[in-house]
N, C-alpha and C positions, 0 to 999 in steps of 0.2 A: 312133222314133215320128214319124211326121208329124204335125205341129201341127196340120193341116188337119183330118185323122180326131178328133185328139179334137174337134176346135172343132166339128165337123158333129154329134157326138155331143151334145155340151152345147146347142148349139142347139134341136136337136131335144126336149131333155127339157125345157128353158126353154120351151118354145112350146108344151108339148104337158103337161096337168095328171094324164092320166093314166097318164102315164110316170110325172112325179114320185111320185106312188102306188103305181106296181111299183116303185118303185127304192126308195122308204121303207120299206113290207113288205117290206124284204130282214128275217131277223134278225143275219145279223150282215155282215159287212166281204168274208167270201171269196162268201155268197153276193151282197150287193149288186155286185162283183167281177165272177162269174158273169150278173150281170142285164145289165150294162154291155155287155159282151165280146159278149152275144149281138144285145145291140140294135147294139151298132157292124156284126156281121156280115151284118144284115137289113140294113144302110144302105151295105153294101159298103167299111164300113172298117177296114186292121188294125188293131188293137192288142193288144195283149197284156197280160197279167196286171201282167207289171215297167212295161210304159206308164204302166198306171193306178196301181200303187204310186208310181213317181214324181212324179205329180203329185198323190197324196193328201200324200207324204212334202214335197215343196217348199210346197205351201199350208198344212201344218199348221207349216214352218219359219216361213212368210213372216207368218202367223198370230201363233204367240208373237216373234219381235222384234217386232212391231208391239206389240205391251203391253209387252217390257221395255221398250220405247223410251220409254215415256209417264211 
């Protein structure tokens, strides 16, 4: 995955409130997944499904150590 695709991705949903709203009316994980993938595509970025698993899976790691830590 290039770092760049997803950051341009996040970008865009940060700045834009009614992205945040499609991407919350997802119901669950594969379709918010599917919401992602296709707005990366309209913005001419790859990623991929295991892309964005990855970085769900690393922030929810990065997530709990930060509490066990505490």
């Amino acid at each position: 995955m290039a770092i760049q695709d997803f950051l341009t991705i996040r970008t865009a949903v940060l700045n834009d409130a009614a992205l945040q709203e499609q991407l919350r009316a997802a119901p669950d994980e594969a379709a918010l997944f599917e919401r992602v993938l296709a707005l990366g595509r309209e913005r001419g970025c790859d990623l991929s499904e295991q892309d964005l698993r990855f970085v769900v899976d690393t922030n929810r790691r990065n997530w709990l150590e930060r509490w066990l830590h505490q």
